[in-house]
C-alpha positions in Angstrom: 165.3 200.6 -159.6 167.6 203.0 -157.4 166.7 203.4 -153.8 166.1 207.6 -154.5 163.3 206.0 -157.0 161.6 203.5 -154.8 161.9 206.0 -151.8 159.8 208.5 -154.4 157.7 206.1 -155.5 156.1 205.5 -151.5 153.1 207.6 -150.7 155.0 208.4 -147.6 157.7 210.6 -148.9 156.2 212.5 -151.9 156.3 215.5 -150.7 159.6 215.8 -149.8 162.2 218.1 -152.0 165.4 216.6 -153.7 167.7 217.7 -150.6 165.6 215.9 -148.4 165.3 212.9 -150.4 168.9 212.3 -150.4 169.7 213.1 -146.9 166.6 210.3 -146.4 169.1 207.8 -148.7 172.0 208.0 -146.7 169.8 206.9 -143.7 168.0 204.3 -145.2 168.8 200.8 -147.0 167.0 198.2 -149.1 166.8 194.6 -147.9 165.0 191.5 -149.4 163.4 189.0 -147.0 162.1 185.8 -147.7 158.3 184.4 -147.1 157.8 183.7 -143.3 160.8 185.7 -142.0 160.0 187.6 -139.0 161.2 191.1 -138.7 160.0 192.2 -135.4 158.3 190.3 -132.5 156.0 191.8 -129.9 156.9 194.3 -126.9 160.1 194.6 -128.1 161.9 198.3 -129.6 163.2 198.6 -132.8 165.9 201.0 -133.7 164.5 201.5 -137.2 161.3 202.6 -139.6 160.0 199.7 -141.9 158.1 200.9 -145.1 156.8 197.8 -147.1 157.9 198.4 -151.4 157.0 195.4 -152.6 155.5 191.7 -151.1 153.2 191.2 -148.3 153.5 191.2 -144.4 151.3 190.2 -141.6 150.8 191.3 -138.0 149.6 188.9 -135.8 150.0 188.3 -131.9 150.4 184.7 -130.0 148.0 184.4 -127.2 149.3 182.3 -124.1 148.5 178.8 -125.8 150.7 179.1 -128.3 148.0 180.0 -130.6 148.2 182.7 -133.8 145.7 185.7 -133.6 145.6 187.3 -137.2 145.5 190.9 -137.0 145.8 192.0 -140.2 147.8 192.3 -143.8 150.3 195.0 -145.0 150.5 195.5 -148.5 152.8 197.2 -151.0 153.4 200.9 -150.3 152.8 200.7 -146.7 154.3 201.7 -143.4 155.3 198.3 -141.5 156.1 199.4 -138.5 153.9 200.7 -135.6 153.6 204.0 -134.4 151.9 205.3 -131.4 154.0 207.9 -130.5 156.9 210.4 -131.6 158.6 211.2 -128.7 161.1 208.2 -128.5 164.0 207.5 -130.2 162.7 203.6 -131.0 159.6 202.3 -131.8 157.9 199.9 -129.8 156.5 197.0 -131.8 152.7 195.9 -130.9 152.7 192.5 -132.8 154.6 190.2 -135.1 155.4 190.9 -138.4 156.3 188.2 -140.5 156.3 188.4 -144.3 153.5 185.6 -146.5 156.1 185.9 -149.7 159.1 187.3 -150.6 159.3 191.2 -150.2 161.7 193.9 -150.3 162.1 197.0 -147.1 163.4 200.2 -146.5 164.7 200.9 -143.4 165.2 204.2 -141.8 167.3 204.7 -139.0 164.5 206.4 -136.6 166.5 208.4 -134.8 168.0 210.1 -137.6 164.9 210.6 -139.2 163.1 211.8 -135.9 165.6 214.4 -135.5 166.5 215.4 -139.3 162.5 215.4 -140.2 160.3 215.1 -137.6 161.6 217.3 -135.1 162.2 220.0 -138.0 158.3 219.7 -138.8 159.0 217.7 -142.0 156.6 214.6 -142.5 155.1 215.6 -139.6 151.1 215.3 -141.1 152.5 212.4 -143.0 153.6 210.3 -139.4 150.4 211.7 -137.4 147.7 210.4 -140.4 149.6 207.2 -140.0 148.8 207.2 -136.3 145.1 207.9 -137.1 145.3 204.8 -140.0 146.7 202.2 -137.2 143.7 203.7 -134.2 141.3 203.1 -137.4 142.7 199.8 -137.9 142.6 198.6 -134.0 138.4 200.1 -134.1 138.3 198.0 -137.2 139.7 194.5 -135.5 137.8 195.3 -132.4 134.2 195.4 -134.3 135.5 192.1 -136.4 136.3 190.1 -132.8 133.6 191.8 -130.5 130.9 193.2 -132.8 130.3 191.8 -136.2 128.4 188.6 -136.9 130.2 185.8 -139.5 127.6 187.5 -142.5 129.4 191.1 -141.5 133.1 189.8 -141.4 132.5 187.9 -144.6 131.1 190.7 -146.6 133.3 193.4 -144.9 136.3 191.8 -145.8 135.1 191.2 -149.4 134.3 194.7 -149.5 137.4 196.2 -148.6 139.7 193.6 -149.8 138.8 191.3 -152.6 142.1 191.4 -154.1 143.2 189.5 -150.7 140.2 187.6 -150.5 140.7 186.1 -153.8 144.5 185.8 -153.3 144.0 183.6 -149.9 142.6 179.8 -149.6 139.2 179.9 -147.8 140.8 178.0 -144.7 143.1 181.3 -144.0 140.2 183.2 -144.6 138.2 181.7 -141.7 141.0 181.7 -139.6 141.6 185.1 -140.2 137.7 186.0 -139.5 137.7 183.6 -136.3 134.7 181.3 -137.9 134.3 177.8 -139.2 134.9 177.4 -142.8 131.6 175.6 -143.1 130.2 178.8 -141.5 132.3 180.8 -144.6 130.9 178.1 -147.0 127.4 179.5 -146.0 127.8 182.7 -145.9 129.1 182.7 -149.5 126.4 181.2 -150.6 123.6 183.4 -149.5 125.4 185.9 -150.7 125.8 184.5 -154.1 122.0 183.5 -153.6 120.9 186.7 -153.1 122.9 187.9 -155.7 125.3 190.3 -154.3 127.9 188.3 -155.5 129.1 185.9 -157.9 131.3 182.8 -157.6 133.5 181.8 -160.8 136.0 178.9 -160.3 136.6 179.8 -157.0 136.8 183.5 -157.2 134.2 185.7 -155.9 133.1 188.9 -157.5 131.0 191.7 -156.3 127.5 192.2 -158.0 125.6 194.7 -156.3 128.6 196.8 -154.2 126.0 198.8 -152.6 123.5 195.9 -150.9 127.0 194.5 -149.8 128.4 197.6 -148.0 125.1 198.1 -146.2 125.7 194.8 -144.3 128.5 196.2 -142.4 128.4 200.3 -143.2 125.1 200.8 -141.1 126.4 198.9 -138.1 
């Protein structure tokens, strides 16, 4: 596929005209990276915009004993890097990001883009929602840590994610949810029990959606 198509095919850019679209090529390039390469580290800058096309990244933090705090996945057709803020020529990078399988990245060089589209009012709504996505994201993560019991994580995450639920062994799972996998174990089970969902060769399936989003919708 030719970069103008994969750059039309992200959510991001659709509504930009054919001008803009290749003045956006001659800024931007495709690169391939391979499972557990690291494409930014925490607190430092990067001179350029990440949008995920195809694979599947992770951001994540390391606290002082060396230890890996899961934050959260990035899928296909997804902005990569972090934005807080659109007055600065670089972005300022929160967390890791390190891909779980091969993927493939288009990178923008910001500054060009700041000044050829953002500061002309072009993508603007498109960069602000994404700002709005990643304060979502940090409410979400602080409820999962602070808030939510193992039940509410479990069936939270299978809500909103069984395609990664399913994809993941339950060991990443409970490391991702901060609980024991004997306490996952559990908690599976009363929900299959109470039939809200089903377990088929490992998989899990959702049987009554709406008894399962009032455990963590009403919180």
């Amino acid at each position: 596929m030719i970069i103008k198509n994969i750059i039309k095919s992200l959510n991001f850019f659709s509504c930009l005209n054919e001008n803009q679209l290749d003045r956006l090529i001659e800024i931007s390039t495709i690169n391939t990276y391979d499972e557990n390469y690291i494409l930014n580290y925490e607190k430092t800058q990067t001179k350029y915009l990440y949008f995920l096309i195809n694979g599947l990244a992770k951001s994540y933090k390391i606290d002082k004993n060396e230890n890996e705090i899961f934050l959260y996945y990035i899928q296909n057709n997804n902005i990569i890097s972090e934005i807080s803020s659109i007055d600065t020529n670089t972005l300022n990078t929160y967390s890791n990001i390190s891909f779980i399988e091969k993927s493939q990245v288009l990178s923008i060089d910001y500054k060009l883009f700041k000044k050829e589209f953002l500061d002309n009012n072009i993508l603007i709504k498109s960069f602000l929602l994404e700002i709005i996505i990643r304060s979502k994201k940090l409410e979400l993560l602080i409820n999962r840590e602070f808030i939510f019991d193992a039940v509410t994580k479990v069936a939270m995450m299978i809500g909103s994610d069984l395609v990664m639920f399913n994809k993941l062994k339950r060991h990443d799972i409970a490391l991702i949810l901060h609980i024991q996998p004997a306490t996952l174990s559990r908690v599976l089970n009363r929900l299959r029990k109470n039939k809200i969902i089903n377990i088929v060769q490992g998989q899990i399936f959702i049987m009554d959606k709406q008894n399962l989003e009032i455990i963590y919708e009403e919180l």
